[in-house]
C-alpha positions in Angstrom: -20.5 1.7 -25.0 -17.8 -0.7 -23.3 -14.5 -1.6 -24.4 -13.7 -5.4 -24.3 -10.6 -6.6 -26.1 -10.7 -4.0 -28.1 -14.2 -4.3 -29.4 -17.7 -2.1 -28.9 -20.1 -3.8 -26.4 -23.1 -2.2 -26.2 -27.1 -3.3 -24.9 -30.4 -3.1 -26.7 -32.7 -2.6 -25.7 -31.7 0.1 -23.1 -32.2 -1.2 -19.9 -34.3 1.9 -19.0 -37.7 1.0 -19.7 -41.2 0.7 -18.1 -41.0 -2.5 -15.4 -37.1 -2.8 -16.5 -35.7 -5.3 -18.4 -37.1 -8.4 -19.3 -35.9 -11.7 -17.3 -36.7 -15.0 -18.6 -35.5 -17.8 -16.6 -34.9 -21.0 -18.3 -34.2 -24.3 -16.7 -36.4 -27.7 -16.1 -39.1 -27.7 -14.4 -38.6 -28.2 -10.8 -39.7 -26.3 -7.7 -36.5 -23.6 -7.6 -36.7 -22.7 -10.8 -40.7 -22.2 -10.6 -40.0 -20.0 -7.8 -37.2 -17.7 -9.6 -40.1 -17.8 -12.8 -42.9 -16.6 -10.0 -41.0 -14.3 -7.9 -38.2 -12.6 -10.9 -39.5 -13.5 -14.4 -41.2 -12.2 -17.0 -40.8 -15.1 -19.4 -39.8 -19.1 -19.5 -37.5 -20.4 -21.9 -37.7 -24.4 -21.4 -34.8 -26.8 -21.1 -34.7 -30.6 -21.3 -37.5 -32.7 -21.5 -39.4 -29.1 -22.2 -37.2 -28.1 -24.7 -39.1 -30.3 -27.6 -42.5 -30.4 -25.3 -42.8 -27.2 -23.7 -46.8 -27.5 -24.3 -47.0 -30.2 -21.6 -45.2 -27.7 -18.8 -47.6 -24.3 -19.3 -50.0 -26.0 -17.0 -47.6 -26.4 -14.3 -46.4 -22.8 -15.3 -49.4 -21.2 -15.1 -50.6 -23.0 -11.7 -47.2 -21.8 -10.4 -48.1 -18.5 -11.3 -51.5 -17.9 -10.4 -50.8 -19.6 -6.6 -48.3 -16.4 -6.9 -51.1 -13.9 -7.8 -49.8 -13.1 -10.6 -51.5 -13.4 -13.9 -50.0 -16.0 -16.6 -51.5 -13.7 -19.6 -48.3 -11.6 -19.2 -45.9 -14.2 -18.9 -43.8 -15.3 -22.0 -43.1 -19.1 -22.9 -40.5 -19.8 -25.5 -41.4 -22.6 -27.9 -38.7 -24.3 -29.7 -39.7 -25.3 -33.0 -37.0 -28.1 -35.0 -36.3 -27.6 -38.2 -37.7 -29.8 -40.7 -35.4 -31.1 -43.4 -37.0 -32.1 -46.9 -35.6 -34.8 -49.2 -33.3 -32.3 -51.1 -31.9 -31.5 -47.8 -33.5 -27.9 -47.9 -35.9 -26.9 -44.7 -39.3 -27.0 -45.5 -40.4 -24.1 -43.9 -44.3 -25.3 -44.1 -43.4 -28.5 -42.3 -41.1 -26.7 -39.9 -44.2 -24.1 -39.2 -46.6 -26.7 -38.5 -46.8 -27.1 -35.1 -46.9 -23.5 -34.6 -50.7 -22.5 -33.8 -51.1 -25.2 -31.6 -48.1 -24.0 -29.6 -49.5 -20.7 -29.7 -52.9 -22.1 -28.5 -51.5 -23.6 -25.8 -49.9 -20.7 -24.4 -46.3 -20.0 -26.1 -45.7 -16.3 -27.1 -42.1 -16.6 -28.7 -40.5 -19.1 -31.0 -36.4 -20.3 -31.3 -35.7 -22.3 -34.1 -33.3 -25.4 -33.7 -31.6 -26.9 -36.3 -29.7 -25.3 -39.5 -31.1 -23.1 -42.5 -30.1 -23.6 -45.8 -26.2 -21.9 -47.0 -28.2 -20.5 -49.6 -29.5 -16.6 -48.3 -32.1 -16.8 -50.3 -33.6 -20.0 -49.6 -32.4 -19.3 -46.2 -35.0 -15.9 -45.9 -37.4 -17.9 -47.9 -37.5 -20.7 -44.9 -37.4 -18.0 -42.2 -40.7 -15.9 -43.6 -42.5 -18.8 -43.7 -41.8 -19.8 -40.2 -42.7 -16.1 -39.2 -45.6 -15.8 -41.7 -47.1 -18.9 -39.4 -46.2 -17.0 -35.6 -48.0 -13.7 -37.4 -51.1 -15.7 -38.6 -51.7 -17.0 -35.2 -50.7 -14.6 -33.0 -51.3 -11.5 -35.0 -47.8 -10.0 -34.2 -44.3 -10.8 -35.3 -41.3 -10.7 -33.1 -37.6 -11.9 -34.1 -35.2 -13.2 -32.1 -32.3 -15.4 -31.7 
């Protein structure tokens, strides 16, 4: 553990594990940052046009990749899914999971969400499960992050 301003800072996962830790690279779609994905990353996490579209940038991922040798079946693609407001102003967490098996389909393996939950922690949870209950149904594996 680290000191900094007089708070613990500590990493998890340990950085000791098999092929080292993770990098995903995130950044449009141009030729540099297709060669720090093929040559340095593990993972893509889209940005701009992507961000709400990544489905339409996997092919050009996966070309990028495979002209690299290297398989796109171990690369991660972070989907962003928006959060779906309903009339009550509570997310609708079965609106807001939609799009996910198609995403998943097309080649995404982890899911940010972007917009606001409810204040209320239990509608809140509520929301989030459902949104996870749709990743695990079509990917058959749950993973949580931020």
């Amino acid at each position: 553990s680290t000191q900094t301003a007089g708070a613990p800072v500590w990493c998890e996962p340990r950085p000791v594990q098999p092929g080292g830790v993770p990098l995903w690279i995130s950044g449009r779609l141009h030729d540099r940052t297709l060669d720090r994905m093929v040559r340095f990353g593990d993972g893509w996490i889209p940005w701009g046009e992507h961000r709400r579209d990544v489905v339409s940038g996997i092919p050009r991922v996966h070309a990028a990749l495979e002209a690299a040798s290297r398989d796109p079946a171990g690369f991660g693609v972070r989907g962003t899914l928006p959060v779906v407001m309903d009339g009550d102003g509570r997310v609708a967490g079965d609106r807001t999971a939609a799009p996910v098996p198609a995403m998943v389909e097309a080649g995404v393996t982890d899911f940010g969400l972007f917009g606001a939950f409810s204040p209320d922690d239990d509608a809140a949870g509520e929301q989030l499960s459902t949104v996870v209950s749709a990743f695990a149904a079509a990917t058959g594996r749950v993973a949580v992050g931020s």
